[in-house]
Jmol script that loads the backbone (N, CA, C; Angstrom):
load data "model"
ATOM      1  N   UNK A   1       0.845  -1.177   0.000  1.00  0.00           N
ATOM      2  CA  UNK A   1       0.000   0.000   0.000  1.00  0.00           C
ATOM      3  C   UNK A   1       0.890   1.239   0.000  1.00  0.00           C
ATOM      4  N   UNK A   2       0.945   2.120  -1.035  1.00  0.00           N
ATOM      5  CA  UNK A   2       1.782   3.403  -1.198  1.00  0.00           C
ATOM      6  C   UNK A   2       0.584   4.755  -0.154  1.00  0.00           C
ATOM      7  N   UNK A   3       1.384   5.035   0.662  1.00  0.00           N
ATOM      8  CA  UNK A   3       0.906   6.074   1.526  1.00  0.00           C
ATOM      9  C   UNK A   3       0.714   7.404   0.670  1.00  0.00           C
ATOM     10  N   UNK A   4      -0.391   8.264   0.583  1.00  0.00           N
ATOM     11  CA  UNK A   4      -0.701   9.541  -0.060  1.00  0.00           C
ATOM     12  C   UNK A   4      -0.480  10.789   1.068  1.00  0.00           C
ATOM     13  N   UNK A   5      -0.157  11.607   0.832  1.00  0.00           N
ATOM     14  CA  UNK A   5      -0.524  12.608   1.610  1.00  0.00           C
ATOM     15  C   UNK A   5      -1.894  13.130   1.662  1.00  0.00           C
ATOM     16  N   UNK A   6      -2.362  13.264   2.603  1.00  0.00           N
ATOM     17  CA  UNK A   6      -4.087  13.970   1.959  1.00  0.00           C
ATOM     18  C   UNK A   6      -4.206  15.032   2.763  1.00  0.00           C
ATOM     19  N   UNK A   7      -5.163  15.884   2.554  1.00  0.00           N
ATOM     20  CA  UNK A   7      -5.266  17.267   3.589  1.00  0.00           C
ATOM     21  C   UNK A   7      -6.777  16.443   4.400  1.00  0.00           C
ATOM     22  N   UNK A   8      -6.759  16.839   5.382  1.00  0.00           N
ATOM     23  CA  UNK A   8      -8.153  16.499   6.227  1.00  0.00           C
ATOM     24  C   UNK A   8      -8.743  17.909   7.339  1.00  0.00           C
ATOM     25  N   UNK A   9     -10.012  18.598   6.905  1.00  0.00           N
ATOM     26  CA  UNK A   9     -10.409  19.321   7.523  1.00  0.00           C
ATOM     27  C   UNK A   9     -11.332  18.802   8.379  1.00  0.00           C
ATOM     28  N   UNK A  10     -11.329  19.212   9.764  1.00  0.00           N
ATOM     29  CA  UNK A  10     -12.221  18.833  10.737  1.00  0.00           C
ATOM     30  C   UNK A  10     -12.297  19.680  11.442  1.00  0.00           C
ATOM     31  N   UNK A  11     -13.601  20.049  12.117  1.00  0.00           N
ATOM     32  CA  UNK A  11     -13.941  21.035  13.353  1.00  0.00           C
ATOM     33  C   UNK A  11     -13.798  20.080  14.976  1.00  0.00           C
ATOM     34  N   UNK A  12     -13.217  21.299  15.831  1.00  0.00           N
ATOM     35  CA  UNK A  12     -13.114  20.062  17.157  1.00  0.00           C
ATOM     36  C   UNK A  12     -12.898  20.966  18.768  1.00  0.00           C
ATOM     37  N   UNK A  13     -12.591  20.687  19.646  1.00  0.00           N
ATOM     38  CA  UNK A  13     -12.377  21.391  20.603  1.00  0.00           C
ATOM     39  C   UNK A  13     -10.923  21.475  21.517  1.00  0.00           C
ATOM     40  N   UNK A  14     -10.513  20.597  21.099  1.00  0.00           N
ATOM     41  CA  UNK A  14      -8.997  20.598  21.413  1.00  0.00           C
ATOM     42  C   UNK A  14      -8.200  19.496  20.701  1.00  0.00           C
ATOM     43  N   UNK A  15      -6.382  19.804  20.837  1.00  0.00           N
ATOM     44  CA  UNK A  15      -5.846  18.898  20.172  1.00  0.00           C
ATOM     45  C   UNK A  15      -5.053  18.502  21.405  1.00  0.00           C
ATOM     46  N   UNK A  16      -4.245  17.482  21.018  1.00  0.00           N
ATOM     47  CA  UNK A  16      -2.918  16.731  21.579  1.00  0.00           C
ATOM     48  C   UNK A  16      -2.306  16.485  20.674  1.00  0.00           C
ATOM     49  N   UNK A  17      -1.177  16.731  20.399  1.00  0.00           N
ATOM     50  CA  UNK A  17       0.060  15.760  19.255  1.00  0.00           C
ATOM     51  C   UNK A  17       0.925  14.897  20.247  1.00  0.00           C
ATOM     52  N   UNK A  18       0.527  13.171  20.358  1.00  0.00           N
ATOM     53  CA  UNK A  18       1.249  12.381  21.010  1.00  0.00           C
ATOM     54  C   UNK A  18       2.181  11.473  20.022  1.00  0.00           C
ATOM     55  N   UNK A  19       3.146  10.677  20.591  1.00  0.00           N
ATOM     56  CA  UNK A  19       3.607   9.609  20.382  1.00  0.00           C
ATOM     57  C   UNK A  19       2.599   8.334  20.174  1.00  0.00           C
ATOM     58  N   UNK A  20       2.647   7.569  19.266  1.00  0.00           N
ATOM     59  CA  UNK A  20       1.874   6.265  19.612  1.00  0.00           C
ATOM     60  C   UNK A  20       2.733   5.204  20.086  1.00  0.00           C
ATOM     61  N   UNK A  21       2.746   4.523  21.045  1.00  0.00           N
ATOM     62  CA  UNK A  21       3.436   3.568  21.905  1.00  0.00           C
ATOM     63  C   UNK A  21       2.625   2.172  21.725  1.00  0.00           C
ATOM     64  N   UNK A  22       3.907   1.155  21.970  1.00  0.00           N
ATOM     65  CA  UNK A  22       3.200  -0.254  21.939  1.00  0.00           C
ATOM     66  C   UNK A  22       2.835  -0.076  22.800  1.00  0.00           C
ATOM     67  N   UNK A  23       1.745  -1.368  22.767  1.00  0.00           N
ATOM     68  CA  UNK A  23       0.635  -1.731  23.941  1.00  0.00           C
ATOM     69  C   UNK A  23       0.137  -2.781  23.572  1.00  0.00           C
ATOM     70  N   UNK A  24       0.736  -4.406  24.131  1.00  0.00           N
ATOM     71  CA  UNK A  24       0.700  -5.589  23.292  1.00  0.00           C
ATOM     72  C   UNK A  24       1.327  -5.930  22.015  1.00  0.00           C
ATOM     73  N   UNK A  25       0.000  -6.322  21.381  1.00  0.00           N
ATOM     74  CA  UNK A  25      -0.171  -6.688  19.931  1.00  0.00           C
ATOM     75  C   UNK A  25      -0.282  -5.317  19.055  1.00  0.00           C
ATOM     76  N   UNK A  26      -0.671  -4.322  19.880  1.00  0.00           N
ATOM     77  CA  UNK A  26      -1.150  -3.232  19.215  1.00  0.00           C
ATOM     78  C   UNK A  26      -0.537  -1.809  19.536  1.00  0.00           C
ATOM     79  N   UNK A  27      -0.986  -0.593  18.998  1.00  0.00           N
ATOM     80  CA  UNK A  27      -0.502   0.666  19.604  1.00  0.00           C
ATOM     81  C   UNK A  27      -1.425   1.450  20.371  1.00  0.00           C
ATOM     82  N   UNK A  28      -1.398   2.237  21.112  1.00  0.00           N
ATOM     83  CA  UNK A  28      -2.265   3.079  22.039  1.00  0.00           C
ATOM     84  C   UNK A  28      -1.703   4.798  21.956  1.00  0.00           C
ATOM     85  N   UNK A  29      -2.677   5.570  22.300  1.00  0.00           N
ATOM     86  CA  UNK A  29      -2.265   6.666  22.086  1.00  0.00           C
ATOM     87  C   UNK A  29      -2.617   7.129  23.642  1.00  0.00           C
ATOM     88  N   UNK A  30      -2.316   7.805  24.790  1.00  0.00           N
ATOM     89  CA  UNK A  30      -2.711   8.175  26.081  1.00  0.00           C
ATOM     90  C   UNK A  30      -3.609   9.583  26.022  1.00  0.00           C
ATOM     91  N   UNK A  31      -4.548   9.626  26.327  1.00  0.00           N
ATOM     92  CA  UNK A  31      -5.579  10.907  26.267  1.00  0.00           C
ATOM     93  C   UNK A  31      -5.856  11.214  27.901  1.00  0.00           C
ATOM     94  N   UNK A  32      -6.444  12.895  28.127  1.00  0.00           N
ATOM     95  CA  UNK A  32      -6.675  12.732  29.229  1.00  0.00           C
ATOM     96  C   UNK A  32      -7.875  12.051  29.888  1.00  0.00           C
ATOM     97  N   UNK A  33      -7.623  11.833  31.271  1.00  0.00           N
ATOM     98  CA  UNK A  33      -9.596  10.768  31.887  1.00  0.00           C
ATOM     99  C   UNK A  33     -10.568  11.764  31.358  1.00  0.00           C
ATOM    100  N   UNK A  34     -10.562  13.202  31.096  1.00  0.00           N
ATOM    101  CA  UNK A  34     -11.757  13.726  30.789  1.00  0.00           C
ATOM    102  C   UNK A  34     -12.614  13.673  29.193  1.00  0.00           C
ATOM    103  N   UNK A  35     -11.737  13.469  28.821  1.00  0.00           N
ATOM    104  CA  UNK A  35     -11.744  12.561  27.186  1.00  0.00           C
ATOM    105  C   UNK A  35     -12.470  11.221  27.395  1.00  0.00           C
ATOM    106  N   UNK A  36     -13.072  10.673  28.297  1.00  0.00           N
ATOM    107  CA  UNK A  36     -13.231   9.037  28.100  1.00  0.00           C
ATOM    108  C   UNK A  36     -14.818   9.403  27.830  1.00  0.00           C
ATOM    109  N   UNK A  37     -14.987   8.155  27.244  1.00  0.00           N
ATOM    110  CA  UNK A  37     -16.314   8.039  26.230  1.00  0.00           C
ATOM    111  C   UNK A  37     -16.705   9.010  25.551  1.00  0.00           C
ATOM    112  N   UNK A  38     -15.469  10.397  25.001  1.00  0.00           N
ATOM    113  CA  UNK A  38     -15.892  10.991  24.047  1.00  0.00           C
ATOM    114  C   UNK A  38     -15.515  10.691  22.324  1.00  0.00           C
ATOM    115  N   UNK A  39     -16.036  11.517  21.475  1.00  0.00           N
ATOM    116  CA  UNK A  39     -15.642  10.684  20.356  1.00  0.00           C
ATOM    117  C   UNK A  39     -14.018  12.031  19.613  1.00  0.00           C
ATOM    118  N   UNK A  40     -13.222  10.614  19.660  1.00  0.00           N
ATOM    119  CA  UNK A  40     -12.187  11.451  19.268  1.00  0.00           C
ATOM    120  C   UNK A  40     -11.630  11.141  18.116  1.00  0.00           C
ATOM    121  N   UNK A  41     -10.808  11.917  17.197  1.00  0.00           N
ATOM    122  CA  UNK A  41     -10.357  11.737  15.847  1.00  0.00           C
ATOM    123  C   UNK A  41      -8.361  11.186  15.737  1.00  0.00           C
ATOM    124  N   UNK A  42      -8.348  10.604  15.721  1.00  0.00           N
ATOM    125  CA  UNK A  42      -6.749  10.332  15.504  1.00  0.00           C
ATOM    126  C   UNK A  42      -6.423  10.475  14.162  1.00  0.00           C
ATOM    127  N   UNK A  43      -4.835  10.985  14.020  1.00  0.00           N
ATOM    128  CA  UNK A  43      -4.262  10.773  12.710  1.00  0.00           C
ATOM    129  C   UNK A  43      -3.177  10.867  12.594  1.00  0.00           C
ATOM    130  N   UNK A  44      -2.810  10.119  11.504  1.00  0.00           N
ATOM    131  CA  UNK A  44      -1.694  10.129  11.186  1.00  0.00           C
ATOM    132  C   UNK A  44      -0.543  10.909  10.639  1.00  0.00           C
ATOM    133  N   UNK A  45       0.842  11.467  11.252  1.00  0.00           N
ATOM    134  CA  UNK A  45       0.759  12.522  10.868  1.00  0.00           C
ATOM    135  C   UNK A  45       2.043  12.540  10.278  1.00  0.00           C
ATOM    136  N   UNK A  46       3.043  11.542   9.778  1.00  0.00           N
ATOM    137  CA  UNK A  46       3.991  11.155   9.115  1.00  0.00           C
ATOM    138  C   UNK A  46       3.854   9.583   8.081  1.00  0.00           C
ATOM    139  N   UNK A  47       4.100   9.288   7.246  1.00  0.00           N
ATOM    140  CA  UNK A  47       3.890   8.408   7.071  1.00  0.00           C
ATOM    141  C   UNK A  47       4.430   7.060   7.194  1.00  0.00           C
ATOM    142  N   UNK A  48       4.037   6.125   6.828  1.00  0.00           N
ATOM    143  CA  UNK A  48       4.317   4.846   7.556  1.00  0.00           C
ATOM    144  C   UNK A  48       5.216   4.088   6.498  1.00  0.00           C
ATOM    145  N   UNK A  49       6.354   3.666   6.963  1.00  0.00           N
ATOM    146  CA  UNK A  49       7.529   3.191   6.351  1.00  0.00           C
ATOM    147  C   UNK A  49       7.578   1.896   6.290  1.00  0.00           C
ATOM    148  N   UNK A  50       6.811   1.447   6.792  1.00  0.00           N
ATOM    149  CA  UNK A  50       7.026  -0.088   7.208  1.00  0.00           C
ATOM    150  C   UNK A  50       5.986  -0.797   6.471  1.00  0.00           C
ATOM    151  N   UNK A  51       5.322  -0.025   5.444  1.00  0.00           N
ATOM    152  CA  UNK A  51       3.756  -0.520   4.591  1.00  0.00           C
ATOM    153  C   UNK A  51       4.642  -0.259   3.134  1.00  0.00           C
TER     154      UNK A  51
END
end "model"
wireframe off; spacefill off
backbone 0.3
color backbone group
């Protein structure tokens, strides 16, 4: 799969720019507790070398 750059506009109320860290099998991103059960947008923001 060749990675594209794309532009993505979205409206929202705050950001974070984190690290994504293993966590198992998988990756996790850490948000704050006041964030839980809201709906949040992740992305990607370099592309992926390993695809």
């Amino acid at each position: 799969m060749v990675m594209v750059k794309i532009k993505i506009e979205t409206e929202g109320y705050a950001t974070i720019e984190k690290k994504a860290m293993a966590s198992g099998n998988s990756t996790s991103i850490y948000l704050p507790n006041t964030w839980k059960g809201k709906k949040v947008l992740a992305i990607l923001l370099e592309p992926n070398e390993d695809e």
